[in-house]
C-alpha positions as CSV (number, residue, x, y, z in Angstrom):
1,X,0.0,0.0,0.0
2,X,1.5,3.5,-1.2
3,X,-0.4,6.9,-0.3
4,X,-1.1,8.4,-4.3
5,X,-1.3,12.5,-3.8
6,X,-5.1,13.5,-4.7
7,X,-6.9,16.5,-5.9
8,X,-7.0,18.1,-2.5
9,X,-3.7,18.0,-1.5
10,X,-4.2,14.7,0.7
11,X,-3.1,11.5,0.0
12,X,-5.3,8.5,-1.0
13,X,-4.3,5.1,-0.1
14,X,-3.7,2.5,-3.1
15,X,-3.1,-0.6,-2.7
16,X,-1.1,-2.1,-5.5
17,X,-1.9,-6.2,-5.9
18,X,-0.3,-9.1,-8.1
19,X,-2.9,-11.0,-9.8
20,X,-2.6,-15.1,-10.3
21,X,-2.4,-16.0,-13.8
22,X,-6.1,-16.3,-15.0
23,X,-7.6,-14.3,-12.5
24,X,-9.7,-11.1,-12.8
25,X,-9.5,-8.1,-10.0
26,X,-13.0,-7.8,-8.2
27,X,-12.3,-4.8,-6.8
28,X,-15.7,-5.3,-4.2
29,X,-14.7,-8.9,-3.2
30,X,-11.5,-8.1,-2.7
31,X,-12.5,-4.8,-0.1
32,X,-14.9,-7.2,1.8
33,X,-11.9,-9.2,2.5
34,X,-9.8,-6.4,3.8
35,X,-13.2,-5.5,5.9
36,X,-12.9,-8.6,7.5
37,X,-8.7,-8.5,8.3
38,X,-8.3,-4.8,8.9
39,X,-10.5,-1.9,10.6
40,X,-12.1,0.0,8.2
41,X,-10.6,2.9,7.6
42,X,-7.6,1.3,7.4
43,X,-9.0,-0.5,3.7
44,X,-7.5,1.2,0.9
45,X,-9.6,3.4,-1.4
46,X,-8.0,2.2,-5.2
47,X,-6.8,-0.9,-5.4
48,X,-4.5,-1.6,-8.8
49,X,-3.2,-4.8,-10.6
50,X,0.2,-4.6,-11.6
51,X,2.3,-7.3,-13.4
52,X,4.8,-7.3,-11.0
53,X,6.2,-5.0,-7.8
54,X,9.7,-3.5,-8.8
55,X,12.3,-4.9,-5.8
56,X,15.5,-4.5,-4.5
57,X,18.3,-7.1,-4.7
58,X,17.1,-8.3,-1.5
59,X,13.7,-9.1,-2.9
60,X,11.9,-6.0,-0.3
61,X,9.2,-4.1,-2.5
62,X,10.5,-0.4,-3.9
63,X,7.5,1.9,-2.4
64,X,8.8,4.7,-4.2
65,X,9.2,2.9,-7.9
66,X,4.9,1.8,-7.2
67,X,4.2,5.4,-6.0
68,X,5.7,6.5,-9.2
69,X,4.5,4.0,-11.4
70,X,0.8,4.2,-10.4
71,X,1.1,8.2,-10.6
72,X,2.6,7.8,-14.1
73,X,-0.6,5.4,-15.1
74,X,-3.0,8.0,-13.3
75,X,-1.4,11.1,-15.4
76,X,-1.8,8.3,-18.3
77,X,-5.5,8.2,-18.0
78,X,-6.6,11.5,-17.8
């Protein structure tokens, strides 16, 4: 999960997921599932497939490389 800056200066919270091969993202079926693991306000707003999570040589995920990506992708689509 990365915070994406939004229109009014806040930060949204995205949470950036790997799909299996074959699978499709439900975006509601996967929120109730968060619903029922985390509080609520803790689920994340946006939730984005990517192929795959840029890493270090250590194998930890690069917040800042997803940040960046999903920004590019929003800048992208409008």
């Amino acid at each position: 999960m990365v915070g994406i800056p939004n229109d009014n200066g806040n930060e949204s919270v995205v949470a950036a997921v790997i799909l299996a091969p074959g699978v499709t993202l439900n975006e509601d079926e996967l929120r109730e599932h968060c619903y029922d693991k985390v509080t609520r306000y803790k689920v994340p707003r946006r939730i984005v497939a990517m192929d795959e999570l840029p890493r270090t040589m250590l194998g930890k995920t690069l917040r800042r490389a997803v940040k960046e990506k999903i920004v590019e992708e929003q800048l992208l689509d409008r």
